[in-house]
C-alpha positions in Angstrom: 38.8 -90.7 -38.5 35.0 -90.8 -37.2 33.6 -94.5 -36.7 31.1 -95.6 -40.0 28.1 -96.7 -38.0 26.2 -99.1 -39.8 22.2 -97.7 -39.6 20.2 -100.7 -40.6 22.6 -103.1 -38.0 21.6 -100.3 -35.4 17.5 -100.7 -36.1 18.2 -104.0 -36.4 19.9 -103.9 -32.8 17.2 -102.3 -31.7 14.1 -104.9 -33.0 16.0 -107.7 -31.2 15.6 -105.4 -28.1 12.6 -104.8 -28.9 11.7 -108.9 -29.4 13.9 -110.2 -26.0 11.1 -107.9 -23.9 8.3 -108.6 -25.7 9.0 -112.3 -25.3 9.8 -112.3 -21.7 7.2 -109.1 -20.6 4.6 -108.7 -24.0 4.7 -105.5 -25.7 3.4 -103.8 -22.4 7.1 -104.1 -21.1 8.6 -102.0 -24.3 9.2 -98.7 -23.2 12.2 -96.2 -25.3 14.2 -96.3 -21.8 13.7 -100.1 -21.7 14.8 -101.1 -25.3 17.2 -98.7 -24.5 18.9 -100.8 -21.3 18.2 -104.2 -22.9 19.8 -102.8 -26.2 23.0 -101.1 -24.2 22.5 -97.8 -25.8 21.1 -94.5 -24.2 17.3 -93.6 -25.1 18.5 -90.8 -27.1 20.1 -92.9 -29.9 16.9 -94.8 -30.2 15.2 -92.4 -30.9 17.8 -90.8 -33.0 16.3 -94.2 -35.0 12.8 -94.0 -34.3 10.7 -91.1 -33.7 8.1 -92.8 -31.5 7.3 -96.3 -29.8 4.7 -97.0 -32.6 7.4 -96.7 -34.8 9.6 -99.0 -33.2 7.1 -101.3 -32.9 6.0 -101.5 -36.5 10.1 -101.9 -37.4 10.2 -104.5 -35.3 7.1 -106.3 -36.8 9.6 -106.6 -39.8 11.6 -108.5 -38.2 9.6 -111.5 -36.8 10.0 -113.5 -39.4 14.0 -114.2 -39.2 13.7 -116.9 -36.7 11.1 -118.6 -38.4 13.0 -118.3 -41.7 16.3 -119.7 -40.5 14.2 -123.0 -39.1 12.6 -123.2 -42.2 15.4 -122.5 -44.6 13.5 -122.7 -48.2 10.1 -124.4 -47.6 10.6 -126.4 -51.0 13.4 -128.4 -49.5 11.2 -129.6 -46.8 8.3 -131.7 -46.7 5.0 -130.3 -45.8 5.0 -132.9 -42.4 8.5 -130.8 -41.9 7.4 -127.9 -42.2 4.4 -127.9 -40.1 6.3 -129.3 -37.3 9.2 -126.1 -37.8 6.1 -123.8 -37.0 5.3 -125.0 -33.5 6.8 -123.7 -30.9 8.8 -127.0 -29.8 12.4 -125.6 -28.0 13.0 -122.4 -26.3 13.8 -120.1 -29.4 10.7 -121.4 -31.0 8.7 -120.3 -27.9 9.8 -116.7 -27.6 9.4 -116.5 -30.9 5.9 -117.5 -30.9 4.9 -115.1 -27.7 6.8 -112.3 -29.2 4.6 -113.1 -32.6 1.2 -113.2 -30.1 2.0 -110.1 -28.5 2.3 -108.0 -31.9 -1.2 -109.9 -33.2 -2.4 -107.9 -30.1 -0.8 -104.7 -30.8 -2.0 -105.4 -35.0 -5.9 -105.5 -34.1 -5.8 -101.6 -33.6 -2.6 -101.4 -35.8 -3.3 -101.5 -39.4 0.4 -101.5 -40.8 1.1 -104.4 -38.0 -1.6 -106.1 -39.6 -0.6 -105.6 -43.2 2.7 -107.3 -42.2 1.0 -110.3 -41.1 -1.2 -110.4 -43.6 1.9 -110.4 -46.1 3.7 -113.3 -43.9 0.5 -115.3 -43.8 0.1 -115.1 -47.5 3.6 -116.3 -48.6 3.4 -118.7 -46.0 0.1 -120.2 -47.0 1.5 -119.9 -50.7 4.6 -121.9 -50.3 2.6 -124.5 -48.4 0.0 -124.6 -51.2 2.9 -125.2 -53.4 4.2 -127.9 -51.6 0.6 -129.8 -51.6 -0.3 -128.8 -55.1 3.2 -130.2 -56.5 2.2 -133.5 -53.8 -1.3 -134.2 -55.5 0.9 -134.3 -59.3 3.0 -136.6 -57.3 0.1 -138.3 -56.6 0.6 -138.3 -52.9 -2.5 -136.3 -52.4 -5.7 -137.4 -51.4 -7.4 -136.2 -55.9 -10.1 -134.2 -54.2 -8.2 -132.2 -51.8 -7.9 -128.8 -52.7 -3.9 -127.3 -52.0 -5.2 -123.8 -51.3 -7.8 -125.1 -49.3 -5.8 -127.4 -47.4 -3.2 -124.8 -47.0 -5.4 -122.8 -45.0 -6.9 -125.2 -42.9 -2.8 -126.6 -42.4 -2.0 -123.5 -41.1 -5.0 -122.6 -38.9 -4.6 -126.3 -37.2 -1.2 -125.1 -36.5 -1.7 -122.2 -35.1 -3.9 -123.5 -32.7 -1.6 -126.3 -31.9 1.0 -123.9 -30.9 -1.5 -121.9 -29.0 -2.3 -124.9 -27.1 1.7 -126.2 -26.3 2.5 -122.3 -25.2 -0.1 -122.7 -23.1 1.0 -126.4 -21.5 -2.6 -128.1 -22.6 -0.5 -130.0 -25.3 2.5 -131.3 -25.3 4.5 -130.8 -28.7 4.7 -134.6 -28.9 1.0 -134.8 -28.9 1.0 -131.9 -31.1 3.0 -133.6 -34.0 1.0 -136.4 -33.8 -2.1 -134.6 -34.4 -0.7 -133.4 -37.3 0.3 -137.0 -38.4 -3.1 -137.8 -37.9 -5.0 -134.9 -39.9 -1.8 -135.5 -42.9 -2.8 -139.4 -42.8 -6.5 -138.4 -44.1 -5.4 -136.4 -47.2 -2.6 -138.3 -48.1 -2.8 -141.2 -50.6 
C-alpha cells in the first residue's frame, strides 16, 4: 500500500527549514539545496512543494507567527504588562524568532505579499492590545485621556525597539522590562 504523505506537514517541514537558517545565517543563507539538507529531504521534493525560492519564502512568512502565538496563548488571558514582556526577545527561542522575523522585514520592503503578511500580523496584534487597554480604561485602570488605539500603537512600537535594542546587546531584557514598567506607570491609574 503506498505511504499517505501528509502535504501541508511537508510545507510546514519545509518553513521550519526555512526559519532554523534564516535565524542562524538571515535569509541570504536560504538556498533550495540548503532548506533541502537542513530539512533532510532532496531539493527535488522541495520544489515538488514550491516552485521557486520566493515562493518558499512567502510560505514561510505564514508561518512566523506560531512561536509567538504559543507564548502568547490568547492575549485576553494575559495582562497587557504580560504581554508586552512575551514579545521581547528574552530566551533563546524568543531570539531566533525575532531575527528570523527581521530578516523577512528585509526581504518584505521589495516584497509586497511579505509585507501584506505583516501588515495583517501587526493589525491583529495592535487590535487585541487595543482591546486589552480599552476594556482596562472601563476598568478604570487607565489613565481617562489615554486613547487604547493610540496607545496600542505607541506599546507596540516601544517594543519593537526594545527588542531591537536587547538582540543587539545595548539592553539587557531586565532593563527592557523595566522600561516598560516605567512608560505603563504613566498611563495607568
Amino acid at each position: 500500500m503506498p505511504k499517505r504523505v501528509d502535504h501541508e506537514d511537508r510545507r510546514q517541514q519545509i518553513a521550519a527549514a526555512v526559519r532554523r537558517i534564516a535565524a542562524d545565517r538571515g535569509l541570504e543563507g536560504v538556498s533550495l539545496n540548503e532548506v533541502a539538507a537542513e530539512a533532510g529531504i532532496s531539493k527535488g521534493f522541495v520544489q515538488h512543494y514550491f516552485a521557486s525560492r520566493d515562493d518558499m519564502l512567502r510560505f514561510a512568512t505564514t508561518t512566523l507567527r506560531s512561536g509567538l502565538e504559543e507564548r502568547i496563548a490568547t492575549p485576553s488571558e494575559l495582562g497587557v504588562r504580560d504581554l508586552l514582556i512575551a514579545l521581547l526577545p528574552l530566551n533563546e527561542a524568543a531570539r531566533d524568532e525575532a531575527l528570523v522575523a527581521n530578516a523577512f522585514l528585509m526581504r518584505a520592503l521589495k516584497d509586497p505579499e511579505i509585507a501584506g503578511h505583516f501588515r495583517t500580523g501587526h493589525g491583529q496584534l495592535r487590535d487585541a492590545l487595543a482591546a486589552m487597554l480599552t476594556a482596562a480604561r472601563v476598568d478604570g485602570e487607565l489613565v481617562p485621556t489615554v486613547d487604547p488605539v493610540t496607545e496600542a500603537a505607541l506599546l507596540l512600537a516601544l517594543v519593537s525597539g526594545l527588542g531591537d535594542a536587547v538582540l543587539l546587546g545595548y539592553q539587557s531584557g531586565e532593563e527592557a522590562i523595566a522600561l516598560i514598567d516605567l512608560h505603563l506607570s504613566r498611563i495607568t491609574a
